[in-house]
N, C-alpha and C positions, 0 to 999 in steps of 0.2 A: 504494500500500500504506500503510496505514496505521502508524504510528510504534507502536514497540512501547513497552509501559505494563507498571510495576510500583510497587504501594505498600507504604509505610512508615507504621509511629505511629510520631508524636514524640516519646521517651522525652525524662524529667530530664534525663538525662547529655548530653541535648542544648539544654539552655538554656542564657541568659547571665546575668547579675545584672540586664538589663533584662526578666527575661520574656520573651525571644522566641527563636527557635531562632539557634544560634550560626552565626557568619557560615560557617567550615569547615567546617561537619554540610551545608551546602545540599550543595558539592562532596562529600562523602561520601556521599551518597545518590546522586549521580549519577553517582559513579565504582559506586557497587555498581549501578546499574538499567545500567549499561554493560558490567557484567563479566558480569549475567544474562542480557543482550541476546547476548552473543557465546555462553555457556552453553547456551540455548535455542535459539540458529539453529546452532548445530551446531560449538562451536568453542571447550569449555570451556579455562580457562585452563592446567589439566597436557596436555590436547590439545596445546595451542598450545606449550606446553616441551615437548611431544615432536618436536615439528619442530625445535627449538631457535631460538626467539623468545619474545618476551617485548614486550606493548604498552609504551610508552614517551609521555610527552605534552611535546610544547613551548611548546604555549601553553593557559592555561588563563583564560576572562574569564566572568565573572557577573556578572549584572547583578541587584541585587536590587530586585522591584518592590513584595511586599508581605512583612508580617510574618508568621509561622507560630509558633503557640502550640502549648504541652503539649497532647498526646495526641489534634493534631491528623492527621488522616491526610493524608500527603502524595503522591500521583501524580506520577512521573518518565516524561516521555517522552525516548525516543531514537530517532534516526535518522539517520542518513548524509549529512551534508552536500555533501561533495566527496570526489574518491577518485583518486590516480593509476591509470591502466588496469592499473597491475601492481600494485595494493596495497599498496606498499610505503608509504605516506603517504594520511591520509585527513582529516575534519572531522567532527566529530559532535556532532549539536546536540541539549542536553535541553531539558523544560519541567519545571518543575515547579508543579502545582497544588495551592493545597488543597482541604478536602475540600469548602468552600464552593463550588467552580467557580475560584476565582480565583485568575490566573497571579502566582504567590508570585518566580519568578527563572525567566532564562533562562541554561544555561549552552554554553559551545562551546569544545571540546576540538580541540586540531590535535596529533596525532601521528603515530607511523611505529611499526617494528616493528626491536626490535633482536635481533640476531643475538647470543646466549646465550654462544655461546663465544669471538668473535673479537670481541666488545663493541662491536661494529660497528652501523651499521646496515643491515637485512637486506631482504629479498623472501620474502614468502609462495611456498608451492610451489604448482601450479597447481589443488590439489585445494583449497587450504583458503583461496586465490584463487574459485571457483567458490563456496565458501560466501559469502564474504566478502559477493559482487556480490547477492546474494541477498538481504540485512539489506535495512529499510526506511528509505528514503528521503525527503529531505525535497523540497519541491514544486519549490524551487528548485536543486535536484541538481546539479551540474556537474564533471564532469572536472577532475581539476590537470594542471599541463604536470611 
């Protein structure tokens, strides 16, 4: 399956005094193509408080490879890196391109899902599990223990 894609323009607000898009806007774009990636396959974020869970990330690493200008349009991919079988922890890896073709950063989020009222961390319930498994994948996919 193919990695799911959503674009942005670069607005001002996201420049630096160098001219080029600011280092924390790449993660903001990737955290938003992530929250529309779960939105779209079925699993918007008041969805997901109604279970009472809430995504959570513990490691977050970018790698930036090229520079991105104003009101360049930028393409975010996402897709599912790794996944424990019960959901509860997963990896999710984006791209971002610009509009040129050319891979601008790569980003990879490692999270879990914490449980809303005991600030714990929680387990998906087997309905929004069976979503979960369904998001796309990257080639090199693999289970966590």
């Amino acid at each position: 399956m193919d990695p799911y894609r959503c674009s942005f323009e670069v607005i001002w607000a996201d420049m630096d005094p160098n001219r080029h898009m600011r280092h924390s806007v790449y993660n903001d774009y990737a955290a938003q193509a992530r929250v529309s990636m779960f939105a779209d396959g079925g699993l918007p974020m008041d969805g997901i408080a109604e279970w009472g869970l809430g995504p959570i990330l513990f490691r977050e690493e970018t790698r930036f490879l090229k520079e991105v200008h104003l009101s360049d349009t930028l393409t975010v991919t996402c897709a599912v890196k790794a996944m424990r079988e019960d959901g509860s922890r997963w990896t999710i890896v984006h791209e971002l391109f610009r509009s040129d073709g050319a891979k601008a950063a790569t980003i990879t989020v490692e999270g879990a899902w914490l449980d809303l009222q005991s600030r714990r961390l929680g387990t998906p319930p087997d309905e929004m599990l069976e979503t979960l498994q369904q998001f796309p994948r990257t080639d090199d996919f693999d289970w966590l223990e």
